[in-house]
SEPADREN-991443 format. One record per residue (C-alpha): x, y, z; residue number from 1; residue in three letters. Coordinates in pm, 1 decimal. Example, Ala and Ser with C-alpha at 12.3 -4.5 7.8 and 13.67 -1.06 7.14 Angstrom:
<recs>
<<1230.0 -450.0 780.0> 1 ALA>
<<1367.0 -106.0 714.0> 2 SER>
</recs>
This chain:
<recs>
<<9477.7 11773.5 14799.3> 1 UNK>
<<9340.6 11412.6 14630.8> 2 UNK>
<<9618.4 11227.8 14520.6> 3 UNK>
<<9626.5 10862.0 14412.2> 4 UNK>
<<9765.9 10587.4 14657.4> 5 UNK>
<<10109.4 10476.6 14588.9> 6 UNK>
<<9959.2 10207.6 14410.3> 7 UNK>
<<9814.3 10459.0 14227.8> 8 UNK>
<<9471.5 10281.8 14168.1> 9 UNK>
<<9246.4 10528.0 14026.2> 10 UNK>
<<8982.6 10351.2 14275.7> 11 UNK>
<<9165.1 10450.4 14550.1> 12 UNK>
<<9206.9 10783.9 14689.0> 13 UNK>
<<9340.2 10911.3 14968.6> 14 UNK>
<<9295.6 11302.8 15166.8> 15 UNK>
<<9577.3 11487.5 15301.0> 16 UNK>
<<9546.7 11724.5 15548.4> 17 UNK>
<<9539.9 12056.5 15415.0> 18 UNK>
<<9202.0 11928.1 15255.9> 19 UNK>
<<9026.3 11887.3 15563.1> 20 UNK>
<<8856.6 12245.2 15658.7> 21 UNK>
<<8846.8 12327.6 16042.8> 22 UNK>
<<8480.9 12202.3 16034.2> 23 UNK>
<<8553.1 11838.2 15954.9> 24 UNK>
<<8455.6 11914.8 15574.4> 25 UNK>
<<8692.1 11793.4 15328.5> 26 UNK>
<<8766.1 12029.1 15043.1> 27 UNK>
<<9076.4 12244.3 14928.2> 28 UNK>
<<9100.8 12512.0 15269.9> 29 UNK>
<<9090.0 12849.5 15236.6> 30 UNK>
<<9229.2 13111.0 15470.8> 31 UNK>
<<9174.0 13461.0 15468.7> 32 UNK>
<<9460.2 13770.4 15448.1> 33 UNK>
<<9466.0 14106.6 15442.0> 34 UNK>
<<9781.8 14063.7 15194.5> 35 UNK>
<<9735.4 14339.9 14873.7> 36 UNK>
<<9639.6 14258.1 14530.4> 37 UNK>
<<9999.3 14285.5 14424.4> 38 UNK>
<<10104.1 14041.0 14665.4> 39 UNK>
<<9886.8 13784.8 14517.9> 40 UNK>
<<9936.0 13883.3 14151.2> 41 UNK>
<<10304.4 13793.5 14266.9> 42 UNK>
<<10241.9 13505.1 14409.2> 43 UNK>
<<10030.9 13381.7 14086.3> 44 UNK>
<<10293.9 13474.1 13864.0> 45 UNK>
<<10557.5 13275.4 14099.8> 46 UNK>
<<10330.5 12960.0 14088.7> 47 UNK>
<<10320.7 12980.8 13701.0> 48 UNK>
<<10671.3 13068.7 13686.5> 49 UNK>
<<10707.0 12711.8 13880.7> 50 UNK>
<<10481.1 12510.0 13618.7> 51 UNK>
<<10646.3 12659.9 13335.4> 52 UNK>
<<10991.4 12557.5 13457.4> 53 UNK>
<<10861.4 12145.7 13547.9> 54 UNK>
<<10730.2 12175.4 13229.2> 55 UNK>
<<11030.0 12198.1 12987.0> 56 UNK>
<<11099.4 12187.2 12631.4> 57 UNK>
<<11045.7 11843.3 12597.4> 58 UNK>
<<10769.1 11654.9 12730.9> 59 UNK>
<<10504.2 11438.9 12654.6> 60 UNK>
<<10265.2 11472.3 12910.5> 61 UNK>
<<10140.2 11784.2 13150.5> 62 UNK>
<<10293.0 11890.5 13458.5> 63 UNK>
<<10083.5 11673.8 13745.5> 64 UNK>
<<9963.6 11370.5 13575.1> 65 UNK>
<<9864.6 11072.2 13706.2> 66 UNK>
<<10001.8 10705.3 13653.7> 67 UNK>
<<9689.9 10614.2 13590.9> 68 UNK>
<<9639.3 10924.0 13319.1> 69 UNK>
<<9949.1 10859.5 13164.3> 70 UNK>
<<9856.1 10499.0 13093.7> 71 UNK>
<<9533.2 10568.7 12958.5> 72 UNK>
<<9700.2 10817.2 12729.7> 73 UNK>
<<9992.5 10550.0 12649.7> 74 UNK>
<<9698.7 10361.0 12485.3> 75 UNK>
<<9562.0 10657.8 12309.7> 76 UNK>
<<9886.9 10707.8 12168.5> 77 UNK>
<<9951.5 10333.9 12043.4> 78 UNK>
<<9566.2 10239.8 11955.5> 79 UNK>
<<9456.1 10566.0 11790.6> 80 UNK>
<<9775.7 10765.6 11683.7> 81 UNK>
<<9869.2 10385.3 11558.2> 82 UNK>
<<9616.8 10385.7 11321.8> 83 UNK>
<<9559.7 10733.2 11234.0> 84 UNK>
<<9917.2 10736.0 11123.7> 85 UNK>
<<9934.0 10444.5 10912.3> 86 UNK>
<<9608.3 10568.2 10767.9> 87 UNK>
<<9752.7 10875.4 10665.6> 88 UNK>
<<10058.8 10740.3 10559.9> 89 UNK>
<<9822.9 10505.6 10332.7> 90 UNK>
<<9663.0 10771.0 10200.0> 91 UNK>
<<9926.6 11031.0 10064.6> 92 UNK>
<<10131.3 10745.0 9945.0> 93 UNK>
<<9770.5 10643.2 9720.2> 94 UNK>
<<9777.8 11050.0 9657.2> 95 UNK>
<<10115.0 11099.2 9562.7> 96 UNK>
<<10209.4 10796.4 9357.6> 97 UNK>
<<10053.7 10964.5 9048.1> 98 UNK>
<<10339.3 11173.0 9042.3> 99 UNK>
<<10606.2 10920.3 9085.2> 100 UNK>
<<10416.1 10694.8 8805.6> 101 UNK>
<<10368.3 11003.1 8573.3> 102 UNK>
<<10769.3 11047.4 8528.2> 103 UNK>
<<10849.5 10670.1 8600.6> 104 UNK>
<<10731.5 10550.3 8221.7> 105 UNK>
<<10327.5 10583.6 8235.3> 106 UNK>
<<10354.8 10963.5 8052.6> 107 UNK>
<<10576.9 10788.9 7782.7> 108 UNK>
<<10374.1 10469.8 7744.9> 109 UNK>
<<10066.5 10611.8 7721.7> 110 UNK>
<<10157.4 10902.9 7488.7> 111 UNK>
<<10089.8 11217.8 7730.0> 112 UNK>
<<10161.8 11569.8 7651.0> 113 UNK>
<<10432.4 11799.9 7861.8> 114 UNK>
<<10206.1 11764.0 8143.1> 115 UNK>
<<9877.7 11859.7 8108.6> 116 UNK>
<<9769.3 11544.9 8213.0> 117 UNK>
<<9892.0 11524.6 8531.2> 118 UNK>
<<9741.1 11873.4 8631.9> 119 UNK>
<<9407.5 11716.3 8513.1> 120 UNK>
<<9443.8 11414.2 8728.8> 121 UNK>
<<9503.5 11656.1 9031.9> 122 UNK>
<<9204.6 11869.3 8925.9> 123 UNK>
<<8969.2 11579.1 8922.4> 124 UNK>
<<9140.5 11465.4 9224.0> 125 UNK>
<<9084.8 11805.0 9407.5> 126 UNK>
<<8689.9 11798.7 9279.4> 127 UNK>
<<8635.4 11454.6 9449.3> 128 UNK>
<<8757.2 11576.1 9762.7> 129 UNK>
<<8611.6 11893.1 9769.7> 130 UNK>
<<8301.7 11707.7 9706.6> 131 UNK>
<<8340.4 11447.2 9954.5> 132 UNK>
<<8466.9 11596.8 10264.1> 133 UNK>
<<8160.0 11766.3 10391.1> 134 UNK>
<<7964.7 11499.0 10337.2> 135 UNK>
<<8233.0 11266.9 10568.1> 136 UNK>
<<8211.7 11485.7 10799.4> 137 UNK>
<<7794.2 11468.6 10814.1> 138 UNK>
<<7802.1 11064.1 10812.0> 139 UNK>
<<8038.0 11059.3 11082.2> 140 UNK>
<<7763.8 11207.3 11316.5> 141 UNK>
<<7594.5 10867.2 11222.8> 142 UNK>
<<7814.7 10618.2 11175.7> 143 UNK>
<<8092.9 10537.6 11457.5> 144 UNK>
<<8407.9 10628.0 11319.2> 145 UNK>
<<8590.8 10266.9 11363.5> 146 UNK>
<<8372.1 10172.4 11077.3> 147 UNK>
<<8338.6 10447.3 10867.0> 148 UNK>
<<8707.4 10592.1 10853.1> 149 UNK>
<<8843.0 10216.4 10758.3> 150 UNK>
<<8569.2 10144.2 10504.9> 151 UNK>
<<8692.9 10485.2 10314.9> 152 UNK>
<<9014.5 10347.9 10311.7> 153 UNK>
<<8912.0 10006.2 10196.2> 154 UNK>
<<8717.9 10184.0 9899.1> 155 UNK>
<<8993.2 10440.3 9805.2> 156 UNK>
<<9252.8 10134.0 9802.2> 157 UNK>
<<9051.5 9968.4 9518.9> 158 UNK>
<<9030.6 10252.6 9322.3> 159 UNK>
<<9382.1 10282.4 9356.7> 160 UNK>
<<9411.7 9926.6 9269.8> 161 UNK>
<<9235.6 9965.9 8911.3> 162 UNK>
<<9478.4 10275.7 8839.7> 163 UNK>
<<9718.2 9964.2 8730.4> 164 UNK>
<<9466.4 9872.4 8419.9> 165 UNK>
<<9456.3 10219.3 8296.5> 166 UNK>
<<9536.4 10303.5 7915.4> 167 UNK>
<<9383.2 10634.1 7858.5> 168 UNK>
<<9385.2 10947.0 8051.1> 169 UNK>
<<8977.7 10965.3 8088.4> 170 UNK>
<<9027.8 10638.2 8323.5> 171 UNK>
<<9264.6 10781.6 8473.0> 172 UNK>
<<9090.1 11087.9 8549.3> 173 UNK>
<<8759.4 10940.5 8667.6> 174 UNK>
<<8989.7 10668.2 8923.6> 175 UNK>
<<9119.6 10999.3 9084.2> 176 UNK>
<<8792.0 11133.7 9119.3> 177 UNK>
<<8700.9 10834.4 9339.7> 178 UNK>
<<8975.4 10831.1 9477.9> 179 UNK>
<<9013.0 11179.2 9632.8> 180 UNK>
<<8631.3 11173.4 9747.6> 181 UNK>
<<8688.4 10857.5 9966.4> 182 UNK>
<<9043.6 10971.8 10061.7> 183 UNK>
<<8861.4 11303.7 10225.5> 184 UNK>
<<8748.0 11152.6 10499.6> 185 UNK>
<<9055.3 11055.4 10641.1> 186 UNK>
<<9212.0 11371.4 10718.8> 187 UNK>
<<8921.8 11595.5 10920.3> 188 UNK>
<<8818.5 11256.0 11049.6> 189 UNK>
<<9106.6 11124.8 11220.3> 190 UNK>
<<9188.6 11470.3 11362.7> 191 UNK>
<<8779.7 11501.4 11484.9> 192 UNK>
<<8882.0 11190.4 11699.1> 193 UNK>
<<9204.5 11295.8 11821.6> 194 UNK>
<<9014.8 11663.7 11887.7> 195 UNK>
<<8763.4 11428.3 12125.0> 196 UNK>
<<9045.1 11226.5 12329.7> 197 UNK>
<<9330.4 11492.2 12356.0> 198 UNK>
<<9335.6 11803.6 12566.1> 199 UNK>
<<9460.3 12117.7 12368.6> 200 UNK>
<<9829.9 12117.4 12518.5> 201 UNK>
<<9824.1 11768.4 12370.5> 202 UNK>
<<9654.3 11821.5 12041.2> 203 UNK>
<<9987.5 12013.6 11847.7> 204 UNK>
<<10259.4 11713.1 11975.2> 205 UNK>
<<9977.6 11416.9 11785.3> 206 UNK>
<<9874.0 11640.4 11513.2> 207 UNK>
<<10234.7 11658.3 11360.4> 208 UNK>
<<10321.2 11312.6 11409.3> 209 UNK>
<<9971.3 11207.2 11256.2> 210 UNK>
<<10049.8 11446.1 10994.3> 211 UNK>
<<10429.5 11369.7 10951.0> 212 UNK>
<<10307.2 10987.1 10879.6> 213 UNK>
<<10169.9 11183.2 10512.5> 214 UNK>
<<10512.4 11325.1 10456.9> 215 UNK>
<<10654.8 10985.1 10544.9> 216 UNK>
<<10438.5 10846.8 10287.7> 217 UNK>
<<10554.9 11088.9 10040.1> 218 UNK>
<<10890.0 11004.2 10042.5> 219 UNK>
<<10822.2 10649.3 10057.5> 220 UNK>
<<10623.1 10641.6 9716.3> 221 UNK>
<<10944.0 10775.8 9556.6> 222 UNK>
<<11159.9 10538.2 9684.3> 223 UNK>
<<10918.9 10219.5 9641.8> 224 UNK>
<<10872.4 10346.5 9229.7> 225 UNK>
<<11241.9 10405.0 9233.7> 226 UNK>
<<11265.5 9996.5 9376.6> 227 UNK>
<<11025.5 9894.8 9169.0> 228 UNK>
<<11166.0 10018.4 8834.9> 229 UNK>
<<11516.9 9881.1 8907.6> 230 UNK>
<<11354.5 9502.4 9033.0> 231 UNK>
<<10996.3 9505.0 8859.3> 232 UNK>
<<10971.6 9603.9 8501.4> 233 UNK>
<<10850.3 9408.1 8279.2> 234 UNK>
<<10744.7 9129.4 8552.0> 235 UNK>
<<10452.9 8963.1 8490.6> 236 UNK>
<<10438.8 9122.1 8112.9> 237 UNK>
<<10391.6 9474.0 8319.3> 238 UNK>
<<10566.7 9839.7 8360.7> 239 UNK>
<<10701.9 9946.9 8694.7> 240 UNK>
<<10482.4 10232.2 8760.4> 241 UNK>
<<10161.6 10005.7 8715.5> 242 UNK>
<<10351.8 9764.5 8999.7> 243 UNK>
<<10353.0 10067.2 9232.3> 244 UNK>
<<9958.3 10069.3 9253.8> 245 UNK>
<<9933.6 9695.3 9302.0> 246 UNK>
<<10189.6 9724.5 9607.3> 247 UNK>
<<10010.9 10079.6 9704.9> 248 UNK>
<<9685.5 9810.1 9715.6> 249 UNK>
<<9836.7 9523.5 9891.1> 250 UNK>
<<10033.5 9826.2 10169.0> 251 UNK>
<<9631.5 9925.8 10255.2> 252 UNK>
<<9437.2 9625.2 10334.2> 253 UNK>
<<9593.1 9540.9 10659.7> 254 UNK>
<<9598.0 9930.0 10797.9> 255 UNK>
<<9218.0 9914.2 10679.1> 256 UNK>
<<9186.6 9568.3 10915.5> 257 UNK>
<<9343.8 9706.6 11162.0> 258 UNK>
<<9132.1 9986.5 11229.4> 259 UNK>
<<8804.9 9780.0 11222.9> 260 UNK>
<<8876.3 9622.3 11531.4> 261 UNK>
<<9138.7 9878.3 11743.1> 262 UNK>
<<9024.1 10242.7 11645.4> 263 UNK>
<<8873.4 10313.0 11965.6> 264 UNK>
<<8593.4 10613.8 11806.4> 265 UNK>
<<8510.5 10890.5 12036.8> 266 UNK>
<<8498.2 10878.1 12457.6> 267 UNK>
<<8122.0 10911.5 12450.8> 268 UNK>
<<8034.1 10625.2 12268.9> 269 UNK>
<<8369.0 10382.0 12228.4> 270 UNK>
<<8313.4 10025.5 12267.4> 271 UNK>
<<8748.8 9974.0 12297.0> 272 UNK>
<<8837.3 9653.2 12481.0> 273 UNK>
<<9179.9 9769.2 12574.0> 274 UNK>
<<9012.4 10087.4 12775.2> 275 UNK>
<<8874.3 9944.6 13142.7> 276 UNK>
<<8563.6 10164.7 13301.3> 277 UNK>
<<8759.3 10429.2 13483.4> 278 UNK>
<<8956.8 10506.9 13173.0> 279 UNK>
<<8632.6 10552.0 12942.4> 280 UNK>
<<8571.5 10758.1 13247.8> 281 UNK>
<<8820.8 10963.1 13290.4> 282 UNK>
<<8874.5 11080.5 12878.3> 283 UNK>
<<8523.1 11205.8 12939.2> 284 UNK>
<<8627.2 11413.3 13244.9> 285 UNK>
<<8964.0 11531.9 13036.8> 286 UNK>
<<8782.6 11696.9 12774.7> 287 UNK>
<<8517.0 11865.0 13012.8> 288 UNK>
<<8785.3 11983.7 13250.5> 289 UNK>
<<8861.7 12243.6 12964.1> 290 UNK>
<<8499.3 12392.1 12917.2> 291 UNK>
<<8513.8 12153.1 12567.2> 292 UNK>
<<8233.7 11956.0 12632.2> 293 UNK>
<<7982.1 11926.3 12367.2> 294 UNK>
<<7685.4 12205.7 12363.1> 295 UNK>
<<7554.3 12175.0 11956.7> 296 UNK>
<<7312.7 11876.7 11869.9> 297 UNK>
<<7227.5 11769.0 11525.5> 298 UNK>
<<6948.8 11913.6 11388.0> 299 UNK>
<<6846.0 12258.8 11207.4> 300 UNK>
<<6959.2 12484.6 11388.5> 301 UNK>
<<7325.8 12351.0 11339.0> 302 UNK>
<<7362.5 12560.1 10990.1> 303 UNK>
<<7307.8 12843.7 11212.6> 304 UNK>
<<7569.7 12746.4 11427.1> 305 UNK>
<<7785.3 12731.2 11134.0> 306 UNK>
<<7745.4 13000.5 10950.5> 307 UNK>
<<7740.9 13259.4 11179.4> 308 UNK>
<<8115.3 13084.0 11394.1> 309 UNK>
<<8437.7 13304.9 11379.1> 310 UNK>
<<8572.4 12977.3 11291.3> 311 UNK>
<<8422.2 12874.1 10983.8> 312 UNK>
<<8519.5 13225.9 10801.8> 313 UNK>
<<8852.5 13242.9 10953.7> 314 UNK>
<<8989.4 12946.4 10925.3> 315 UNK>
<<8842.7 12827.3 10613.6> 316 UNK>
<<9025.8 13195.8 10444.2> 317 UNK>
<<9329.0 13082.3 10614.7> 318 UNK>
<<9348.6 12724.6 10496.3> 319 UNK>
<<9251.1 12856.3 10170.3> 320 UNK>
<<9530.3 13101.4 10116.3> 321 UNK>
<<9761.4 12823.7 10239.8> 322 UNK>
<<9645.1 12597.0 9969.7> 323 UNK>
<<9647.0 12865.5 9708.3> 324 UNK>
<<10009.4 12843.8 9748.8> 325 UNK>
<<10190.3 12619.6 9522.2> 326 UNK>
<<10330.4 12428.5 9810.7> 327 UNK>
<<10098.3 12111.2 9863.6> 328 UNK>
<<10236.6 12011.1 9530.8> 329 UNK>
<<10594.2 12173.1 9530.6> 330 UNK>
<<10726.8 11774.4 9566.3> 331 UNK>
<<10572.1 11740.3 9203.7> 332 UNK>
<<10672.4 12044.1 9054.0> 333 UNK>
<<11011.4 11956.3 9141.4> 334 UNK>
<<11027.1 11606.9 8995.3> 335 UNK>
<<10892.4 11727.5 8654.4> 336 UNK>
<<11175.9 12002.5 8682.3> 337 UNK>
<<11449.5 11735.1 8732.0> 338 UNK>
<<11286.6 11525.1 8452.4> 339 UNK>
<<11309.6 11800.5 8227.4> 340 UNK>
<<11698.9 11827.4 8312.0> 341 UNK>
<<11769.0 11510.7 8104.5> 342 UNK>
<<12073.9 11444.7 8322.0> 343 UNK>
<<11886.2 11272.6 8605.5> 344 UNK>
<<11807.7 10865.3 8586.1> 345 UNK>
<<11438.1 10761.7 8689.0> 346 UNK>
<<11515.4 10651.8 9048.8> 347 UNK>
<<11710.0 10966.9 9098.5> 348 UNK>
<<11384.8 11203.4 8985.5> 349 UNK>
<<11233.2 10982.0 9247.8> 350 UNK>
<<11454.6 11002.7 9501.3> 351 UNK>
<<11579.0 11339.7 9523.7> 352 UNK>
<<11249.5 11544.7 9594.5> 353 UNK>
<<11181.9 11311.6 9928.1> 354 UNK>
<<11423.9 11544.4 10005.5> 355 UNK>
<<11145.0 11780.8 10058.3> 356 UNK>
<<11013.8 11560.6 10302.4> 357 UNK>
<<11269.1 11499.9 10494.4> 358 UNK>
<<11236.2 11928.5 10571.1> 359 UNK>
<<10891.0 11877.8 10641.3> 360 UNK>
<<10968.1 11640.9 10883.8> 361 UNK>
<<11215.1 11882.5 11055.3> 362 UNK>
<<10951.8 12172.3 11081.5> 363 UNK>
<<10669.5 11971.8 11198.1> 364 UNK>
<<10814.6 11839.8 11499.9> 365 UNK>
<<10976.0 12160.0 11566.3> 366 UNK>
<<10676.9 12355.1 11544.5> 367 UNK>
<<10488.5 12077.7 11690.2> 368 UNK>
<<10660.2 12135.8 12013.2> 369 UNK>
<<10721.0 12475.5 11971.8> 370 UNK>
<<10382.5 12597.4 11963.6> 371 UNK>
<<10269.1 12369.0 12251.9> 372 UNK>
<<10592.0 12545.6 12436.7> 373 UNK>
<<10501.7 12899.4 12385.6> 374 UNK>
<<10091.7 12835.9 12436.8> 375 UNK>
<<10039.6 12963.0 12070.0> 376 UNK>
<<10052.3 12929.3 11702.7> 377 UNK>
<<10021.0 13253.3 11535.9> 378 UNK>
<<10399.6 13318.7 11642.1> 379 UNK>
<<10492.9 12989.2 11478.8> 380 UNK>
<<10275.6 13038.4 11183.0> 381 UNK>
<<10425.6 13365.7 11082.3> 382 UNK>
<<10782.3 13254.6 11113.4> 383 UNK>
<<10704.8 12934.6 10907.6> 384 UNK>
<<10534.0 13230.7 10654.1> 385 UNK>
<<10822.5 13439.0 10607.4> 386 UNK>
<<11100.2 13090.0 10509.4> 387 UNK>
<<10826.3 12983.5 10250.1> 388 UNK>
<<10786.8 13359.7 10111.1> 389 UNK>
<<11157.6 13362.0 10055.7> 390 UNK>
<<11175.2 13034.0 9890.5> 391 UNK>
<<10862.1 13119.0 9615.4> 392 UNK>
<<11037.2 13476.4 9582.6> 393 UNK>
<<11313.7 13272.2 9430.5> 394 UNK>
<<11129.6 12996.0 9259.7> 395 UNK>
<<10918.8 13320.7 9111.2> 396 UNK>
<<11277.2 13508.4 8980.3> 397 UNK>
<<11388.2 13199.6 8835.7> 398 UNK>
<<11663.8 13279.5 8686.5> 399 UNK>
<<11932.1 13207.0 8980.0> 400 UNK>
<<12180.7 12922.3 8978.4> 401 UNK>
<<12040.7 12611.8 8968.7> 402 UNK>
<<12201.0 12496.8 9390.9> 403 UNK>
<<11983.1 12801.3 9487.7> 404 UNK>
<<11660.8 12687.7 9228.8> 405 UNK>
<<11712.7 12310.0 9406.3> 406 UNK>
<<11768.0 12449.8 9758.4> 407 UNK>
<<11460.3 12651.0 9740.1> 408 UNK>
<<11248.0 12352.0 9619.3> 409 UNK>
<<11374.6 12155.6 9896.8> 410 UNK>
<<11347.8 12435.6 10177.7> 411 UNK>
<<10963.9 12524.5 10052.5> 412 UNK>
<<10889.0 12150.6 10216.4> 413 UNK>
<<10859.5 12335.7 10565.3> 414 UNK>
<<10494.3 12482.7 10378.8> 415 UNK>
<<10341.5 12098.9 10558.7> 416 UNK>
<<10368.1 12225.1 10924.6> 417 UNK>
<<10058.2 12436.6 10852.7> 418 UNK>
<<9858.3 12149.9 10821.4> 419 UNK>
<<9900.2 12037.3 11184.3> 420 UNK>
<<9875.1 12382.4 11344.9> 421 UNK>
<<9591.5 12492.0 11192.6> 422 UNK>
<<9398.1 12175.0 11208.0> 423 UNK>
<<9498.2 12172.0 11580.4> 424 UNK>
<<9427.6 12514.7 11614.2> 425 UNK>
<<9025.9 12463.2 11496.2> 426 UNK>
<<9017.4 12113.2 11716.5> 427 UNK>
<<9101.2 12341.2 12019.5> 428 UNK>
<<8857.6 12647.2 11947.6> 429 UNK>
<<8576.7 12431.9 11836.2> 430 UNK>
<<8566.6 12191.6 12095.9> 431 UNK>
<<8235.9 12287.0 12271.9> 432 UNK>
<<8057.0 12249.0 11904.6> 433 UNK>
</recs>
């Protein structure tokens, strides 16, 4: 068997005996035996009995690996997973704050309705991305990643910036536009580049922590307008909730800096300082090991490809029944429902919904490390199913004492773990493409 030295230099290797065949040829020996097919369908199942049991509940990296691996995926973790998350967190801080600013003073100060409004700032918001995430997707074949996913950023943040000038809803709604089309790139972006480093067992464990840094950013948007109404109003001759998209503004530029010069882009063509030759190496190797190396090319023949994947029908019906589902914006329904209470104060209609995301938190590591556990997500996903069914049976009743109303707001945030297992879920099948 090759193992590394104890220093374990990646350079150095040296061959134990049982690698050595009888005819001075190294390689793994083999023996023959007259043993019955039972006997070695026992001893299989023994061996994987074995891994399963090293393997545990808990763990971070496979059963086997290397110093040397598990330093190259130490930096993969604090270079890419670094940024991705503090992109992410960026960007559903920028998507959510409309929400927080919409019940924080803007809806009375610029004379909205009951809320129409705000469901036309999500629609234009929803067209932009709808309209820019294919086309992301298509540049990033030609532009390296490191410079496109940060310069998205860098645009949506000034959008987001001008939100604070607004004094009619039509600026408002053309601001979102812009600033959902730039903030599509970030999500099937950053999760094409972990797809390209990770190996599937991996994939599930950095998919809910990238996507648990959006839930994080949730809650924080509700507690930085709750802040910022209590220390900022009226500063500089302006209202709170126009503060929160100056400090949503000021929160990006950095993040966008950051990943300029440290996103590391994909193992085929990334130019990383911090990764040494055998490590550029070796994330090649990773991905091949499992059959994912690339096969497609760009051209014509890729709509083909496309159109006529399993993938593309199942998992775009899946993500869209998902997202027919009132959960992605269950956080805002419930502040506009605690609003309409009149017996809450402005930073507690901020503050209570990040309750929600404190339960998506929960279910995304869970089922994070769940579904690596059991080697699969349908189980997870239909569990996950059956909690949010319950909680929209209740929401759809209605009339039911208002604990069980707020607890089944708060319980509906485990509808986010989706996001991770599906997106996971395509990285892994669509690797070879």
């Amino acid at each position: 068997m090759l193992k590394p030295t104890e220093q374990d230099d990646p350079k150095q290797i040296s061959i134990s005996q049982s690698d050595i065949h009888p005819s001075g040829k190294v390689g793994p020996q083999t023996t023959t035996s007259n043993s019955s097919p039972s006997s070695k369908s026992a001893s299989i199942s023994s061996q994987l009995g074995q891994e399963t049991q090293k393997r545990g509940w808990f763990h971070w990296h496979e059963p086997g690996t290397s110093k040397a691996e598990k330093r190259l995926i130490f930096k993969l973790d604090f270079f890419l997973l670094t940024y991705g998350c503090l992109c992410f967190f960026n960007k559903y801080l920028d998507q959510t704050n409309i929400s927080n600013a919409y019940v924080s003073g803007m809806s009375s100060e610029l004379h909205f309705g009951a809320g129409n409004e705000l469901s036309w700032m999500n629609t234009y918001f929803n067209a932009g991305y709808i309209i820019g995430g294919p086309l992301s997707n298509l540049i990033l074949t030609l532009v390296a990643p490191r410079i496109w996913l940060p310069s998205c950023m860098s645009a949506w943040s000034i959008f987001v910036l001008f939100l604070y000038k607004c004094n009619t809803a039509k600026q408002l709604y053309a601001l979102r536009f812009f600033i959902g089309f730039f903030e599509s790139a970030a999500f099937p972006g950053i999760h094409y580049v972990l797809g390209s480093w990770f190996k599937k067992s991996e994939l599930a464990r950095r998919s809910s922590l990238f996507v648990i840094s959006g839930v994080l950013g949730q809650m924080f948007s509700g507690y930085l307008q709750a802040a910022l109404y209590t220390g900022m109003e009226r500063r500089g001759g302006l209202s709170a909730w126009r503060w929160l998209f100056i400090f949503d503004f000021v929160l990006a530029v950095p993040i966008a800096l950051y990943g300029f010069f440290f996103f590391p882009d994909t193992p085929e063509t990334t130019k990383a300082f911090y990764l040494n030759e055998w490590e550029r190496k070796r994330a090649i190797e990773r991905i091949e090991e499992e059959g994912r190396t690339p096969v497609g090319k760009m051209d014509v023949s890729v709509i083909k490809r496309i159109a006529l994947s399993w993938q593309l029908w199942t998992f775009s019906i899946g993500w869209a029944l998902w997202c027919l589902t009132c959960g992605s914006y269950i956080m805002q329904f419930f502040t506009l429902w605690l609003k309409a209470q009149k017996t809450f104060s402005v930073p507690q209609i901020n503050n209570i919904p990040t309750s929600i995301g404190a339960v998506n938190f929960f279910f995304m590591i869970a089922t994070g490390f769940l579904s690596d556990k059991l080697g699969a997500r349908g189980p997870v996903c239909l569990g996950v199913g059956v909690v949010l069914t319950f909680c929209f049976l209740i929401l759809t009743i209605w009339d039911v004492p208002t604990g069980l109303k707020m607890a089944a707001y708060i319980l509906s945030g485990c509808y986010g773990c989706f996001s991770p297992l599906m997106a996971g879920w395509v990285n892994s099948v669509c690797g070879g493409d």
